[in-house]
VOTI-341776 format. One record per residue (C-alpha): residue in three letters; residue number from 0; x, y, z. Coordinates in nm, 2 decimals, m for minus. Example, Ala and Ser with C-alpha at 12.3 -4.5 7.8 and 13.67 -1.06 7.14 Angstrom:
BEGIN
rest nr px py pz
ALA 0 1.23 m0.45 0.78
SER 1 1.37 m0.11 0.71
END
This chain:
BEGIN
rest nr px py pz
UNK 0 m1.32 2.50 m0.51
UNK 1 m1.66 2.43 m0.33
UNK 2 m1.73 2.81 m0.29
UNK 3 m1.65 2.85 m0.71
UNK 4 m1.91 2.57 m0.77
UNK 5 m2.16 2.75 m0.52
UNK 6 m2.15 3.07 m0.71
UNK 7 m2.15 2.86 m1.05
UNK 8 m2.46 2.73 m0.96
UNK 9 m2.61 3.05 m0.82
UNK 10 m2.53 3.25 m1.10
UNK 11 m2.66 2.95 m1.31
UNK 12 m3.00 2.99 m1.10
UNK 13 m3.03 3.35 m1.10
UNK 14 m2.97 3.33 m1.49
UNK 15 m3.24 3.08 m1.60
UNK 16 m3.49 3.26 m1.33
UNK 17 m3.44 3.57 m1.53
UNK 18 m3.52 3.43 m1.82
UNK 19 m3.81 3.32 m1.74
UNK 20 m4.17 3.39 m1.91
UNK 21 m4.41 3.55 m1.69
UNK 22 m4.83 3.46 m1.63
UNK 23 m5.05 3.74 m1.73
UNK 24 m5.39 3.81 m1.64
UNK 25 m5.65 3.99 m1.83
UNK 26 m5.96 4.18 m1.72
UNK 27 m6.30 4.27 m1.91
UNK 28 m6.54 4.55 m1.78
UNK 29 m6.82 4.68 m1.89
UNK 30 m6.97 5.04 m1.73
UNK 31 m7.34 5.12 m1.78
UNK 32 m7.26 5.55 m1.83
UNK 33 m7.64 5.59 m1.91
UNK 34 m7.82 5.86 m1.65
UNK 35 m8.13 5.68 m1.74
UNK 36 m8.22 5.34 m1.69
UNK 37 m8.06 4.97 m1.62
UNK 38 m7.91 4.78 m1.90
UNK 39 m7.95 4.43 m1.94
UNK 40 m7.58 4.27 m1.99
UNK 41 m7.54 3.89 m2.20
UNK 42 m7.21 3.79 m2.20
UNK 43 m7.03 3.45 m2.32
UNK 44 m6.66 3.42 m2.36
UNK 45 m6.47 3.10 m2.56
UNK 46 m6.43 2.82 m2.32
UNK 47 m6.71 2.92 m2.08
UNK 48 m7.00 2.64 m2.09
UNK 49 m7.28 2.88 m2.00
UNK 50 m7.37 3.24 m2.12
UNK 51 m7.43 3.48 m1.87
UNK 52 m7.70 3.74 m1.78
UNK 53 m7.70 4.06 m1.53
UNK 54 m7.79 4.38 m1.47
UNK 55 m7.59 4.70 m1.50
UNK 56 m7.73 5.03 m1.31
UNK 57 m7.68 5.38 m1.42
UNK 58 m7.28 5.44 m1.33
UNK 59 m7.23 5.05 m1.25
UNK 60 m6.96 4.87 m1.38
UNK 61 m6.89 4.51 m1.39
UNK 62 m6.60 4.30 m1.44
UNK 63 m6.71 4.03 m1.65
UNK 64 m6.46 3.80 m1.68
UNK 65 m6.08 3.71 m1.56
UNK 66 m5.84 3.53 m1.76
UNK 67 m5.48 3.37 m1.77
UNK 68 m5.35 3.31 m2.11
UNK 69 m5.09 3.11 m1.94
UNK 70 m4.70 3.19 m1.99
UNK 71 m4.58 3.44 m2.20
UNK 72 m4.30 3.67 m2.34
UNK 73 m4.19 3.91 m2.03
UNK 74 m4.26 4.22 m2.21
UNK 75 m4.65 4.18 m2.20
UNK 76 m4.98 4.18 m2.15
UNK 77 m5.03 4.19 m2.52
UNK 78 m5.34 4.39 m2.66
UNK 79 m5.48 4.12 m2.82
UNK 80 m5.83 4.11 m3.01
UNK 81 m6.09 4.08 m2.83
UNK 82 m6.32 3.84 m3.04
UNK 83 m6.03 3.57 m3.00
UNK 84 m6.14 3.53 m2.66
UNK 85 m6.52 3.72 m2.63
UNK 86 m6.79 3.51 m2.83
UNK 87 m7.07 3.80 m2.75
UNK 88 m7.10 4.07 m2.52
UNK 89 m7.51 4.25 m2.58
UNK 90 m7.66 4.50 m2.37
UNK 91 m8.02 4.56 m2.38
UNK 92 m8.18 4.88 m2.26
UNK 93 m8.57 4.89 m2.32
UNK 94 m8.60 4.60 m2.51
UNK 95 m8.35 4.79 m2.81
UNK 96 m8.02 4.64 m2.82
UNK 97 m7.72 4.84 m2.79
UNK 98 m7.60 4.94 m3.19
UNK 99 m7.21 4.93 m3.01
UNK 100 m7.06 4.61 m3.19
UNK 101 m6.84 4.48 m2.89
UNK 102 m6.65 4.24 m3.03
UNK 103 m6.43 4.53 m3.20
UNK 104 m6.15 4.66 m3.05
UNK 105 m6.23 5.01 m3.14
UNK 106 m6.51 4.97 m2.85
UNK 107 m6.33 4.87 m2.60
UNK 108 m5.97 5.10 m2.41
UNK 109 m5.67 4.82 m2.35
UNK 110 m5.46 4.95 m2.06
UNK 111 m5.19 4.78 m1.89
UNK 112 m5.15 4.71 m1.49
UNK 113 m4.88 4.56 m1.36
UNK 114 m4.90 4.23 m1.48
UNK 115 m5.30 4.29 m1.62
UNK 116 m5.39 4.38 m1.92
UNK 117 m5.73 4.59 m1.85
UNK 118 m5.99 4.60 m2.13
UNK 119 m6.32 4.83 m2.04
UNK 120 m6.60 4.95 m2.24
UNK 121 m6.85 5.19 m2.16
UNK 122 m7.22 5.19 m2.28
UNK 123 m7.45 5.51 m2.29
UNK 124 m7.81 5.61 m2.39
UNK 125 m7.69 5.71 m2.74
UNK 126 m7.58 5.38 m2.87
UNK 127 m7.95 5.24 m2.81
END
């Protein structure tokens, strides 16, 4: 009798832990593809009290921001949109700002890794 309530609450365990939701991470990168010149990169993301400012060099890439969206479904990370969580992303080469919008999704590849969902975008000289 012991031993059948052992396994009862084993199986029990192993049941609930298997339905569990998982934590997902999320990844945003930007990559400077110009042969040219330095890009300046502003960048401010929902939640974040402060913008931010840096410098991308010719074949640099930066990862601009990590983020949990907390506990969900098991089959993700989700491509979601990108302006739910990106209030601006604006490169600057020269003084001319980049005419690549990047708060659309078209601008940006989603990818999955492991439990990461990847988002990178890629500026060159012919979107200035």
């Amino acid at each position: 009798m012991k031993n059948l309530m052992l396994i009862a609450v084993v199986a029990f365990s192993l049941l609930f832990l298997a339905s569990c939701d998982a934590v997902y991470t999320y990844e945003y990168r930007v990559k400077n593809i110009s042969d040219t010149s330095a890009m300046q990169l502003h960048y401010h993301f929902k939640g974040d009290s402060v913008a931010t400012a840096t410098t991308l060099v010719p074949g640099e890439e930066k990862l601009i921001c990590v983020t949990s969206h907390g506990v969900e479904a098991h089959k993700g990370p989700y491509n979601t949109p990108v302006a739910n969580y990106v209030d601006s992303v604006i490169l600057i080469k020269n003084g001319v700002r980049t005419t690549k919008n990047l708060l659309l999704d078209d601008n940006w590849i989603y990818s999955v890794s492991h439990s990461t969902g990847l988002y990178n975008a890629t500026i060159s000289d012919s979107e200035f």
